[in-house]
N, C-alpha and C positions, 0 to 999 in steps of 0.2 A: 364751837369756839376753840377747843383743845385743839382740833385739826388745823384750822385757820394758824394759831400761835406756833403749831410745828410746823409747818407749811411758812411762816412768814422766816419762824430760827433757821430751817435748813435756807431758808434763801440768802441769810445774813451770811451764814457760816461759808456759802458758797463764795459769794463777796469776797469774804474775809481773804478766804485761797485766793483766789482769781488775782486780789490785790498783793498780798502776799508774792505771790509768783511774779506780777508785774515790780514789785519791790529787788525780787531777787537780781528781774533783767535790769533795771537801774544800777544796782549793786556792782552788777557784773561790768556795764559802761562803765561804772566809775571806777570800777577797778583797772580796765584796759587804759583809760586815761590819766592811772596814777603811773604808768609804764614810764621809767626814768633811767639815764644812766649817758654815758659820754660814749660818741662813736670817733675815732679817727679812723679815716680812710686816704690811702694814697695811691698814686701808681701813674695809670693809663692816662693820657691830658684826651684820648680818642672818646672816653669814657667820663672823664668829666663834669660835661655839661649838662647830660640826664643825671648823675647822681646830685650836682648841684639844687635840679632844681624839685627832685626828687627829695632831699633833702630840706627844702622851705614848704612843700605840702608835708610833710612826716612830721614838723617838729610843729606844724599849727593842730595837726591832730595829739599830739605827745609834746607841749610844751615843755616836761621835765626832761627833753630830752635833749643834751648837746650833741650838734653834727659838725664835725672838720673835716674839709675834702681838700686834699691839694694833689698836684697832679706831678710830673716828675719824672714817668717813664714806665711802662709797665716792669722792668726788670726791678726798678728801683722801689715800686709797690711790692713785690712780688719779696724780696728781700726783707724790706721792712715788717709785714705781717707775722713773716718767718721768724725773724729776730722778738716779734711782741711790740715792734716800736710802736705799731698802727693795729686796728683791731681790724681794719678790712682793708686788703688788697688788691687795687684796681688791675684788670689785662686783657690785652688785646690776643695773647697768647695761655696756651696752657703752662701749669706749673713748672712741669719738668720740662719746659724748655727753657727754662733762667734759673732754676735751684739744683742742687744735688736732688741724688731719688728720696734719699732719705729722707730730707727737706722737706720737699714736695709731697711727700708721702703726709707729712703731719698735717699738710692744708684742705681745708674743704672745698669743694670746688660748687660756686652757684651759676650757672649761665644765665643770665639775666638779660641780653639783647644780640643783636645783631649789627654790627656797626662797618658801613660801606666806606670806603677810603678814594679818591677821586685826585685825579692828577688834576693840576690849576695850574695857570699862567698869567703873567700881567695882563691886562687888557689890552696892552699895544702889541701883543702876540697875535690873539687873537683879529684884531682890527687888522691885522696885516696878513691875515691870510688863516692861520692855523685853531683849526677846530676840532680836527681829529686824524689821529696817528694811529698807524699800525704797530702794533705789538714789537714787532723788532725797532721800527724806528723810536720809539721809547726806550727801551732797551739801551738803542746807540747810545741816547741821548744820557742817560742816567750813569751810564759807561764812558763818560766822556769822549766816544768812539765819535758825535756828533756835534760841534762845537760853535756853529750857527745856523740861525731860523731857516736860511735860507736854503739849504740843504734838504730842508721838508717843506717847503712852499709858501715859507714864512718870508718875512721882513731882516733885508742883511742888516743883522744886529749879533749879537755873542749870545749863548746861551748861559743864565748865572743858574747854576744849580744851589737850591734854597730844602737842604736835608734834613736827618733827624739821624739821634747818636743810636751807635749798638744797645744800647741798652734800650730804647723803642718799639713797643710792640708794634704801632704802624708802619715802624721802616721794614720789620720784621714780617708783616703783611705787605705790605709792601712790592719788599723785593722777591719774595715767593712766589705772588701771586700776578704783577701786574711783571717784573723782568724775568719772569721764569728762573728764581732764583739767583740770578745776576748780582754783585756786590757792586754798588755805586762807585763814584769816582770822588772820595772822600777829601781828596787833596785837593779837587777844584771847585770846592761846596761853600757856600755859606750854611754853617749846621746850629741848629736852636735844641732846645729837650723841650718844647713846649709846641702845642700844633697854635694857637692863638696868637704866637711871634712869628713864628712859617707862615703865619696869613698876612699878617702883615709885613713882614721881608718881602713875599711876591706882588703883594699888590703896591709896594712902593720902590719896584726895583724894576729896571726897563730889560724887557727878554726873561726874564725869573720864570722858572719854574719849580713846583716843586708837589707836597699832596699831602691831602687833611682828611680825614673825617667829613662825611656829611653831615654830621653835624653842625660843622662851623660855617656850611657853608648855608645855612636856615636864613633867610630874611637880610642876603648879604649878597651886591653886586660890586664889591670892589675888586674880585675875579674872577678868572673864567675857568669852565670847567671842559677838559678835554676827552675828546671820547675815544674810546681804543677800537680799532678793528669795525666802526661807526655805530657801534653800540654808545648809548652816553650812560654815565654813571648817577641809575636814579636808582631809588628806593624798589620802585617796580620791577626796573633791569633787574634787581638782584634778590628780591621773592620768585622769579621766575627764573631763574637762575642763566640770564645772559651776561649780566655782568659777573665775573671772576673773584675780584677785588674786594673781600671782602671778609670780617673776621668774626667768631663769637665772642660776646663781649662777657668778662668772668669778674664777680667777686670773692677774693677765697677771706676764708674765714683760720687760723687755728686752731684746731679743734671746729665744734660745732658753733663757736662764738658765741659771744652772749646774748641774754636774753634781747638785748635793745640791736645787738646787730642782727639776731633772726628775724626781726620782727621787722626792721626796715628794709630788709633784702625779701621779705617775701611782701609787702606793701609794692616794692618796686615790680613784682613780679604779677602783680596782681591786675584781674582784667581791669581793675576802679581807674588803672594808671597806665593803660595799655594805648590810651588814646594820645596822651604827654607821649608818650614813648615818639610815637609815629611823626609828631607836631614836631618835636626835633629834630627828627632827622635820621633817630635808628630803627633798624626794622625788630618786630615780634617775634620771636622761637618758630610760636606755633605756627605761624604764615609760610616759613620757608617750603617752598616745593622741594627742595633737598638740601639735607646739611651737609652732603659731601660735593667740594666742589671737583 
């Protein structure tokens, strides 16, 4: 019977731990879900739309936690982080290409996607002939060197250039990668700091051209998408690296940022959310067949 009652104690005692230990993982959950504190973020509008919505899954898992995202320009995120205005800074571009070294030097740098950039046109461009341009004749065109459709096999119409300001990481993608460095024809533009007004200036403006993010272009036919060199500008094209056009997309932090900004920038980075990533419209790190184009 003595044996039996030590034999029954050590089984309690076992329990006890086992429950115990399961108490701690509880503890620990609820500890991660006390996780609180305010994020502002600005910058990239390229970058936007994934931290948006990255942002509505982070704060159902972390309801203590406030997220502000507004978008503005990469240079203009990049500044603000700098200054402390914002606690994370949205780009399309690395730091020291819009701050002093010194500046730049104080930010952290997270890559967090891959975001492909796509030349678009009204839809009466395309319905009239133009589906895909070659590299230099974009060029002309963005250089104001080429000043109607019909010139590239399009519809005799005018050509309205619908741009984005200097301070723009995707004009800065952009013009690097789709004009070979080429500076647009600024005087003969209509220009927005927003890619969400550039979609909509082209797709309500007859002959418009102009180019977004494939992001904006998810679950949206009110324009059309132009292929370079007759490559077209998909997700795929550019894991495989045919399409050119294309940027790493960065949150920098000052410093190491705080705890609520580490914690959503690696949720964002995370395989849980790698699948959203794609559904939008930007590509995974890890996917690329090469990060140098």
């Amino acid at each position: 019977m003595k044996r039996v009652a030590s034999l029954l104690l050590a089984a309690a005692m076992t329990a006890g731990l086992l429950t115990g230990c399961g108490g701690g993982s509880s503890s620990s959950s609820s500890s991660s879900s006390d996780l609180e504190g305010t994020i502002t973020a600005a910058g990239s509008s390229a970058l936007k739309p994934l931290v948006d919505e990255a942002s509505k899954k982070f704060t159902e898992k972390y309801p203590n936690v406030s997220i502000t995202v507004d978008a503005g320009g990469s240079g203009e995120g990049l500044k603000q982080v700098s200054e402390g205005t914002v606690t994370i800074g949205n780009s399309d571009v690395a730091a020291e290409d819009k701050l002093d070294a010194d500046k730049a030097k104080e930010l952290k740098d997270h890559q967090v996607a891959i975001v492909t950039m796509a030349p678009i046109v009204n839809k009466d461009v395309k319905q009239g002939g133009v589906d895909n341009l070659s590299k230099q004749q974009l060029i002309d065109i963005f250089t104001g060197k080429i000043t109607n459709w019909k010139e590239v096999g399009g519809p005799d119409e005018d050509i309205v250039l619908v741009t984005r300001p200097s301070s723009s990481g995707t004009r800065a993608t952009f013009e690097k990668y789709a004009l070979d460095g080429n500076t647009e024809a600024e005087n003969q533009s209509m220009e927005t700091d927003d890619s969400g007004v550039l979609l909509k200036n082209v797709s309500d403006t007859k002959g418009a051209i102009g180019y977004v993010a494939l992001s904006y272009l998810v679950d949206n036919d009110d324009v059309s998408t132009v292929s370079i060199d007759g490559v077209e500008p998909t997700l795929e094209n550019t894991y495989s690296g045919d399409w050119k056009v294309w940027a790493t997309e960065h949150m920098y932090t000052k410093g190491k940022g705080t705890k609520a900004d580490r914690a959503f920038i690696k949720y964002i980075v995370s395989d849980d959310f790698a699948k959203t990533t794609e559904k939008l419209g930007y590509g995974v790190v890890s996917k690329m067949q090469n990060l140098d184009h």
